[in-house]
C-alpha positions, -999 to 999 in steps of 0.1 A, spaced: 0 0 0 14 34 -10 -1 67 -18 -11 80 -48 7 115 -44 4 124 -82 -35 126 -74 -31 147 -43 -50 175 -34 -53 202 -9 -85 221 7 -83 250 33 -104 273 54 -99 294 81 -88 267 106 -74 240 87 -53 223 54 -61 191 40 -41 178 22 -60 141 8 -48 115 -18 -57 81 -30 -37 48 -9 -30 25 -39 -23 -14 -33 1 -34 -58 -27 -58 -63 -60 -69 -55 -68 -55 -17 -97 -31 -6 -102 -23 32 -140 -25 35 -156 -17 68 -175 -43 89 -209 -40 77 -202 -35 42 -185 -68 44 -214 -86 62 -232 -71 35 -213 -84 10 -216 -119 30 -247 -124 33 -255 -108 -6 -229 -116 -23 -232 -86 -44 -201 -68 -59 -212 -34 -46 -203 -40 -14 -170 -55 -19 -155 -23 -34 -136 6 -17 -115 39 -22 -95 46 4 -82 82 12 -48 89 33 -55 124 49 -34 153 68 -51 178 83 -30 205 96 -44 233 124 -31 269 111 -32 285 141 -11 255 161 5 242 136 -5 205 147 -5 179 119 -35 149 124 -30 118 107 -64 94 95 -77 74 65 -116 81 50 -129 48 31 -157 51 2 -176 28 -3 -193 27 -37 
């Protein structure tokens, strides 16, 4: 798993910069979250067993202070 840096982006406000991009896998892996993949269990339908996943920085302006977390899509 790496990220996608050539698909970055940055948002900002008053408070805060984000800077998001994609987390790429060199091969077939998705991170779903638990009830998608009981969904996906019990339906067996390929909508549920897809994901983006986003790496994320979001950065306080005023502080300075850097947080660190992941968002997951779920199509």
């Amino acid at each position: 798993m790496k990220p996608a840096w050539k698909n970055a982006y940055t948002q900002s406000d008053k408070q805060y910069m984000v800077v998001e991009t994609e987390i790429m896998s060199n091969g077939r892996v998705a991170y779903l979250d638990k009830k998608c993949y009981e969904l996906y269990k019990q339906t067996k339908d390929e909508k549920f067993n897809q994901s983006l996943t986003r790496l994320i920085f979001r950065t306080n302006k005023e502080t300075g202070e850097t947080a660190q977390g992941e968002r997951i899509l779920i199509y």
